[in-house]
N, C-alpha and C positions, 0 to 999 in steps of 0.2 A: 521565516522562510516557509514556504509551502512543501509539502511534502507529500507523496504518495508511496506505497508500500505495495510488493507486486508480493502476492503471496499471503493471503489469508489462514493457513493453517499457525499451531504454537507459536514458529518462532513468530509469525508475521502480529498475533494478540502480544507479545513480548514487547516488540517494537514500538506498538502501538500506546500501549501504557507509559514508553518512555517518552515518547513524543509528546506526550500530555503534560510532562512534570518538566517539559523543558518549555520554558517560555518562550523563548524566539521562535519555536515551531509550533507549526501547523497541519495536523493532519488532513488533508483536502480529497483526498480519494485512496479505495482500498480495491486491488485487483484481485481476480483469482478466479481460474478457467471452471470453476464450481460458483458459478453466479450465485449462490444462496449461502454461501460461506464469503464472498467479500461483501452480499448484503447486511448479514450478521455481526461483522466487526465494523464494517463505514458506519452502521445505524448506533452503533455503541459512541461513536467519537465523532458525528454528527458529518459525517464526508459521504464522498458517493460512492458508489460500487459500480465496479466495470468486470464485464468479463475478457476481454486483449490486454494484454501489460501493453502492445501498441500505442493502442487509446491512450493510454495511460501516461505515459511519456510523451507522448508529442502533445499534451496539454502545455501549454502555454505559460498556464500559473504554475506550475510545479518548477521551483529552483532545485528538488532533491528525491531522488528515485533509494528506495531501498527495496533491495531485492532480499526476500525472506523462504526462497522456494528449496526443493530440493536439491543437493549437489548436481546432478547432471542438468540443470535449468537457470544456473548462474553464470556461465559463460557467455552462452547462449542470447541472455537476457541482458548481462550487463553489458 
């Protein structure tokens, strides 16, 4: 499964490393409204970097949105 993660800070590197140890997934893209913090973890796990969780989501290839952002942006987002 393809998977992108909105939210590049802690929890969102957290995520990321678990997504790596689980074989059926795929990290494919890393969001976060600080273009240069989702460049820094996408380039870690070989995915893209977006700055809109938008974008992000209405990709195509993504089967699984994890939302890693602060409490008032999960709602909102999910």
């Amino acid at each position: 499964m393809n998977v992108t993660i909105v939210g590049a800070g802690l929890i969102g590197h957290k995520r990321a490393a678990a997504i790596k140890r689980i074989k059926l997934l795929r990290l494919i893209s890393v969001c976060d409204p600080v273009k240069n913090r989702a460049k820094k973890l996408a380039f870690q796990y070989g995915a893209d970097a977006l700055g809109d969780w938008r974008e992000a989501v209405r990709d195509q290839r993504v089967h699984m949105v994890i939302v890693a952002t602060p409490n008032r942006w999960l709602a909102p987002i999910a």
